[in-house]
C-alpha positions in Angstrom: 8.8 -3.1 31.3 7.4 -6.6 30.6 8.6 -9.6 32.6 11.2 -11.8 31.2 10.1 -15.5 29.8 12.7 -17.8 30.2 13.6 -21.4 28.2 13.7 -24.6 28.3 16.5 -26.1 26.3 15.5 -29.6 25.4 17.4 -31.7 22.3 15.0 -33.6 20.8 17.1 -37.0 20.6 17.2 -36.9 24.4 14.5 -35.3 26.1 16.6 -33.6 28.7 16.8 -29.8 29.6 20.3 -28.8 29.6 22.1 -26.3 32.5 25.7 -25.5 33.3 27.6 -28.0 36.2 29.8 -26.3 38.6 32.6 -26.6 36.5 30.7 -24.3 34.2 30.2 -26.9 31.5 27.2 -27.6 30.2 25.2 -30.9 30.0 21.5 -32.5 30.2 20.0 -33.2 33.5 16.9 -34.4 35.2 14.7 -31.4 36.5 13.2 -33.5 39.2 17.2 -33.3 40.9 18.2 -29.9 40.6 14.8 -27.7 39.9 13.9 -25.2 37.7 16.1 -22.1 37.7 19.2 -23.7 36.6 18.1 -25.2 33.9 15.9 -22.4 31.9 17.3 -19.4 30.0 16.6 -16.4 29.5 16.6 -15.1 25.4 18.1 -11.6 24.8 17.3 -10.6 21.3 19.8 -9.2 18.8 19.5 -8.7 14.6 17.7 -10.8 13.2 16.9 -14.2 14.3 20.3 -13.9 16.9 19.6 -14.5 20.3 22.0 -14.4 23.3 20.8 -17.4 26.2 21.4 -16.1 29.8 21.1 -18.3 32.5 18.3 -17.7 35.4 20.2 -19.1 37.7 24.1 -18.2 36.9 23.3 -14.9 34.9 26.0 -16.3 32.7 25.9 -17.2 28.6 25.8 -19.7 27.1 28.9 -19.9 24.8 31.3 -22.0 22.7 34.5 -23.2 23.9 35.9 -23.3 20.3 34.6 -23.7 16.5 35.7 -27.0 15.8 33.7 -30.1 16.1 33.3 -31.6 19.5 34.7 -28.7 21.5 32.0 -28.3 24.9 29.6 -25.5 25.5 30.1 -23.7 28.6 29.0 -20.1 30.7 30.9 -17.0 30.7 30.5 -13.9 28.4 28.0 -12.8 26.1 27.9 -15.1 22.8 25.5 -14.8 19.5 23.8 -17.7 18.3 21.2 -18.0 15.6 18.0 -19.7 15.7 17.3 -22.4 12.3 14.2 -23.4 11.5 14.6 -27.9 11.6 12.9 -30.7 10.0 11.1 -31.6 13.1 8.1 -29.4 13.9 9.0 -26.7 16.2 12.9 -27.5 16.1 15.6 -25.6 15.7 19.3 -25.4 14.5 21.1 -23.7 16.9 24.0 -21.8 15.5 27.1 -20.0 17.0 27.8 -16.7 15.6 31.4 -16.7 16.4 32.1 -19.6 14.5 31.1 -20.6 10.5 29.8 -24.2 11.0 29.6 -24.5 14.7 26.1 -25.8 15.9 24.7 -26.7 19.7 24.7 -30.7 19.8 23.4 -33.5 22.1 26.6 -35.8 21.7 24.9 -39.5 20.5 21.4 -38.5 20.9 21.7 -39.7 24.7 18.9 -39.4 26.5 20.9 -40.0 30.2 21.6 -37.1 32.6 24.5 -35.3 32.4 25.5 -35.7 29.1 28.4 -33.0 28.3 27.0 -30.4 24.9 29.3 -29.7 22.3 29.4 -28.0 19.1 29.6 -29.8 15.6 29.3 -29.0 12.0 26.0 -29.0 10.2 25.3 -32.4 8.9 21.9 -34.1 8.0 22.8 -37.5 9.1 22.9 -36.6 12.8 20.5 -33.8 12.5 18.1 -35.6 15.5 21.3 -35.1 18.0 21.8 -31.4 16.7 17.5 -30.3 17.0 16.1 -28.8 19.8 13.0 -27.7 21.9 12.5 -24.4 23.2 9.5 -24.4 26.1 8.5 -21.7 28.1 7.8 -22.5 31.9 4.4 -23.1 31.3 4.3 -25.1 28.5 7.0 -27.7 29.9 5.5 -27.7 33.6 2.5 -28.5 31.9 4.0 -31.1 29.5 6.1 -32.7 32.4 2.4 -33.5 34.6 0.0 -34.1 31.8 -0.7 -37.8 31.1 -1.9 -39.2 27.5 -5.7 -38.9 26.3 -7.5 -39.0 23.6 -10.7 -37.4 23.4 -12.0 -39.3 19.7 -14.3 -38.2 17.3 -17.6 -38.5 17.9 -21.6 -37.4 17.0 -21.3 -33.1 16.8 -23.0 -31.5 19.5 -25.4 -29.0 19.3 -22.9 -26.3 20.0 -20.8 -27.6 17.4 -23.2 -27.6 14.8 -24.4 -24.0 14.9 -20.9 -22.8 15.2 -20.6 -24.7 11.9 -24.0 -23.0 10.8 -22.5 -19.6 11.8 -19.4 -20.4 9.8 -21.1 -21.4 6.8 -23.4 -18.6 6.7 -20.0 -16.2 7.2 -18.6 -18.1 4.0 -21.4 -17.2 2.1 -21.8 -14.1 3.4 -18.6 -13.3 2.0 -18.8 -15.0 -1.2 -22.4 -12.5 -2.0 -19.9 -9.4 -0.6 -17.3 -10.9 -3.2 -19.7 -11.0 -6.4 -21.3 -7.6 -5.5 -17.9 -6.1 -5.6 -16.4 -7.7 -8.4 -19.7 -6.4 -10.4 -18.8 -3.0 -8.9 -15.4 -3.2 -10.0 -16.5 -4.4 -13.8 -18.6 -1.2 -13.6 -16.2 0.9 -12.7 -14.1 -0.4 -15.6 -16.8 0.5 -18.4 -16.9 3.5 -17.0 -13.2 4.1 -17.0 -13.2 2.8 -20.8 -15.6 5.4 -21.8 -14.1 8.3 -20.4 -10.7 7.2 -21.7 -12.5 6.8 -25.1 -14.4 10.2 -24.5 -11.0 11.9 -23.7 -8.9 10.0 -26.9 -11.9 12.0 -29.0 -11.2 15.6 -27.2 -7.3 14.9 -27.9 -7.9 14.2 -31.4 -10.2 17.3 -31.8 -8.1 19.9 -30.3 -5.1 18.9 -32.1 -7.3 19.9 -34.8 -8.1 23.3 -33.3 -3.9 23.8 -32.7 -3.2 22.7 -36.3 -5.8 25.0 -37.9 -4.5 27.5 -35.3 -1.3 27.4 -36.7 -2.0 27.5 -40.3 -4.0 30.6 -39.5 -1.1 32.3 -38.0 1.4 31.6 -40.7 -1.3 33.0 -43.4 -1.6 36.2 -40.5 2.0 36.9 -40.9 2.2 36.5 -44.2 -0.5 38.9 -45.1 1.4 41.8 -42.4 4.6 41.1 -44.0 2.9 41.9 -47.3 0.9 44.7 -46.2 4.0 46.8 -44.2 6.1 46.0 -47.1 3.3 47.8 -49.3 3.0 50.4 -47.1 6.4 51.1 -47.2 6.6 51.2 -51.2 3.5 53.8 -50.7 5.5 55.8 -48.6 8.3 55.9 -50.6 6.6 56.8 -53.8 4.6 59.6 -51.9 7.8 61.1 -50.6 9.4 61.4 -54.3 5.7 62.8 -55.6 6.0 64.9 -52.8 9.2 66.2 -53.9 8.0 66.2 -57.6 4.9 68.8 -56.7 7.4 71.0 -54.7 9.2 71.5 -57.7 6.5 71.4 -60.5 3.4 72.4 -59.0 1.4 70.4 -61.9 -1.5 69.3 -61.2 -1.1 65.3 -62.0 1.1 65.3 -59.1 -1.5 66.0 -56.7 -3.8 63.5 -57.8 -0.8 61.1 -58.0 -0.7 61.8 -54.2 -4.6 61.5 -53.8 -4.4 58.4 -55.2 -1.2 57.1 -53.0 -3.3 58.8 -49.8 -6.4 56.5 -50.8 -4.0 53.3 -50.9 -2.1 54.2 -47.9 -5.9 54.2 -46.1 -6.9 51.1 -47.4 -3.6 49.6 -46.2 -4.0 51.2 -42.7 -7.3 49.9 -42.5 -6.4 46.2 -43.9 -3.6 46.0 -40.8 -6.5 47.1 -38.7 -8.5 43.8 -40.1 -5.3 41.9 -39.4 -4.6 42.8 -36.2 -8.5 41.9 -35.3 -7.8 38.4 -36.3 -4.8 38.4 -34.5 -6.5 39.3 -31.8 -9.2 36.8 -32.2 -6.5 34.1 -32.6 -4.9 34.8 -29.7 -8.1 34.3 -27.9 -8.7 30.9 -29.4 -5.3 29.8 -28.4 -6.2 31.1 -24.5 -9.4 29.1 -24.8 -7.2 25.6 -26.1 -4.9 26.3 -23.5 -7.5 26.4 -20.6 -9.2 23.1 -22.3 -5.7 21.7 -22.4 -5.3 21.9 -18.1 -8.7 20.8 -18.2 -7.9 17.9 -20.3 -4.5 17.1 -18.2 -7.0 16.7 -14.3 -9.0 14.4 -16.5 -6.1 12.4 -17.1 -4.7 12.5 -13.5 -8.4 11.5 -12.7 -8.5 8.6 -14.9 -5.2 7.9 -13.3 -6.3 8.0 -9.7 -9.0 5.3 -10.6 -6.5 2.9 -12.3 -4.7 2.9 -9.0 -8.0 2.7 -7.2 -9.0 -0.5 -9.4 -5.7 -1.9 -9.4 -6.0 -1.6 -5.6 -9.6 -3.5 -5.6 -8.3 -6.2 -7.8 -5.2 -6.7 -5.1 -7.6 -7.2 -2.4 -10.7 -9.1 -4.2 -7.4 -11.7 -4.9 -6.7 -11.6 -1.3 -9.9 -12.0 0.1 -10.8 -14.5 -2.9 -7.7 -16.9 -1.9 -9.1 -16.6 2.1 -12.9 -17.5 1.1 -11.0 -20.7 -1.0 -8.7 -21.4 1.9 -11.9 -21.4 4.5 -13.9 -23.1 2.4 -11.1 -25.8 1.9 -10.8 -26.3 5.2 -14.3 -26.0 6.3 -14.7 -29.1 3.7 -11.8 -31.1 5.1 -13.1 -30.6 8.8 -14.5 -33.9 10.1 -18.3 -33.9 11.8 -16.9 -34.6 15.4 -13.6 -33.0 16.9 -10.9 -34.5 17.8 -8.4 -33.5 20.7 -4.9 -34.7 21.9 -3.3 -33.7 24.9 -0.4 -35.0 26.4 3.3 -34.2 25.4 2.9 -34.3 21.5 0.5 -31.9 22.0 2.2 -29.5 24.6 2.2 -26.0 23.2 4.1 -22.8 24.0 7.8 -22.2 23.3 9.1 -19.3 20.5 8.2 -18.8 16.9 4.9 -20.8 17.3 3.0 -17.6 15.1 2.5 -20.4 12.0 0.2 -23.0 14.6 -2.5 -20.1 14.7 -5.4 -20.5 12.4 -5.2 -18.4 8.9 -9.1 -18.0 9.1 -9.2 -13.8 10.3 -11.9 -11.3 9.2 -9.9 -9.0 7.6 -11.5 -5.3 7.8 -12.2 -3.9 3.8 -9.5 -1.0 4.2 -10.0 -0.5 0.4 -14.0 0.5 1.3 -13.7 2.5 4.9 -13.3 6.5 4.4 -12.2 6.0 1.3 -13.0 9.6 -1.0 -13.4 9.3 -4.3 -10.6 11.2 -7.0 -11.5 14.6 -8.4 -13.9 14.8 -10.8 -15.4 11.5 -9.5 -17.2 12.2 -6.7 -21.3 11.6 -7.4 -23.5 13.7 -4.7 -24.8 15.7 -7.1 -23.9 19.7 -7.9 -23.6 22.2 -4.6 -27.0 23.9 -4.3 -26.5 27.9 -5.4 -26.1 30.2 -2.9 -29.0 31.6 -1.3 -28.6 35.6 -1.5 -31.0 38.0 0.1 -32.9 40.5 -2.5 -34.4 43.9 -1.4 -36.9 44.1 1.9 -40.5 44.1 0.9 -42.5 47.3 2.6 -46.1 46.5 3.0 -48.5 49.2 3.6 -51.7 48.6 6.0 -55.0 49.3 4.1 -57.4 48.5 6.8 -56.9 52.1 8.8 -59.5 52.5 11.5 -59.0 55.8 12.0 -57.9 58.2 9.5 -55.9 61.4 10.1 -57.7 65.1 10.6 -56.9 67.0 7.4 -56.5 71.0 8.0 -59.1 73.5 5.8 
């Protein structure tokens, strides 16, 4: 578990840290009298920007007597207040939770010791009574014994100029890495219009394919709707012929049922063409349907590089508005540096993230183990698989000495 940083509560009309009186009330008061613990707080975090202040010293809150303007802060039981950002730089409104328009004020802006706090309603024109500092230890012991300097600008030393040197080399380092990949990504766009183009023309063609497909079936069912319905009439005439012979015996008959035999053959062997077309057909329509999955990855591959552009764009932005930003500020930088130290420039306190230069080398996520989609990838086809044929027997011819043959 970390260690606790406690606060310094200091309203920025007065100067003066604040800590409860042994009447529990609460009221500024000079450091140098009473010491440190009583007069810094500890922040206990809730949701949100709420905080609850503890006293080091006490262990007791800091809390409102009552919601109405001019009612005194005291100690006692846990109390929520939130934290406002204020006009001043690293001031805050300090609002009690309990209360709608109940906020911590130094009473007149007085900058004397032991000046009782109160609460009062939000209003702008005594918003320098109602501000306040929050310093860690550090910061305010180091505030309290630093004395005003000025170090002013004067000739760059060498150490200045090749870190400006470096800088500008980074700067253009990035601006080359920002061209290369904006060519990449144009690229990569040309490429993507083609094979959207490319798979626009296989779309076209095989709904081609499916609408001759389905012209060929209707004329397929058509002809076997024909050609049973024949058969049947063939069958039906050779049953009454049939019949007919049974009961004549003439010979007409019989060649009437020759002839209705030979039909009834070239039928059959018509539905035998038919159903070989069929066949056929239903082949073709396997062989659309396989191109059709094929046709579906391709899409999800085109897909998956949209995204993958769209997320290149995102970032080129990003790192295009950084480069600007640098270079902005790299222009705007005098040739000496300036330093002020002192109490305007005592740093430390809370919520101090936005004093902390933007300049950060971002890593390219985007470009680190990144795999390209399916269908995408360019290292070439997988070599074929090496498979052993049959052993080679070689037979010595150089004998030296040659076997004794029986007689």
């Amino acid at each position: 578990m970390g260690v606790e940083v406690s606060y310094f509560l200091v309203p920025v009309s007065g100067g003066l840290p604040i800590q409860p009186n042994n009447s529990n009330f609460v009221n500024t008061y000079d450091f140098v009298q009473n010491g440190f613990e009583w007069e810094q707080w500890f922040m206990e975090r809730g949701d949100g920007n709420k905080v609850a202040f503890r006293n080091r010293a006490s262990g007791k809150y800091l809390r409102a007597q009552g919601g109405n303007a001019g009612n005194y802060v005291i100690t006692g039981e846990k109390e929520w207040w939130s934290l406002e950002t204020g006009s001043t730089p690293r001031s805050y409104w300090i609002k009690c939770e309990t209360y709608p328009n109940a906020y911590l004020c130094n009473p007149y802006g007085s900058y004397k010791s032991q000046n009782l706090i109160t609460v009062w309603g939000k209003q702008e024109i005594y918003k320098q009574t109602m501000l306040w500092y929050m310093y860690d230890e550090l910061t305010w012991k180091q505030h309290i014994s630093s004395s005003p300097q000025a170090n002013f600008a004067g000739p760059p030393s060498e150490q200045q100029q090749k870190a400006a040197e470096v800088q500008q080399q980074e700067m253009e380092k990035q601006a080359k890495e920002s061209e290369e990949k904006e060519k990449a990504r144009q690229e990569r766009e040309e490429q993507l219009a083609a094979k959207e183009k490319e798979f626009a023309e296989k779309q076209k063609q095989a709904e081609v394919r499916r609408k001759d497909l389905e012209r060929r079936q209707q004329q397929f069912e058509a002809k076997e709707k024909a050609a049973k319905e024949r058969q049947e009439q063939i069958e039906a005439r050779e049953q009454a012929l049939a019949k007919k012979e049974a009961g004549k015996g003439d010979k007409n008959s019989a060649n009437q049922v020759s002839e209705l035999q030979r039909q009834l053959s070239e039928t059959q062997r018509q539905l035998e063409e038919h159903r070989a077309a069929h066949h056929e057909k239903s082949a073709q329509e396997e062989q659309l349907a396989r191109q059709e999955q094929e046709h579906a990855k391709t899409q999800e591959a085109l897909q998956a590089v949209q995204r993958e552009l769209a997320d290149m764009r995102a970032q080129m932005a990003k790192r295009d508005r950084e480069l600007a930003s640098a270079q902005q500020q790299n222009a705007s930088k005098p040739s000496g540096v300036s330093k002020m130290n002192g109490p305007s420039s005592a740093r430390g306190g809370i919520f101090t993230k936005s004093d902390q230069s933007p300049l950060r080398a971002e890593p390219e996520a985007s470009a680190i183990n990144r795999r390209e989609p399916l269908g995408m990838r360019t290292k070439g086809p997988r070599p074929a698989t090496q498979r052993p044929g049959p052993a080679r027997i070689e037979i010595p011819r150089d004998f030296q000495r040659l076997p004794r043959l029986r007689p």
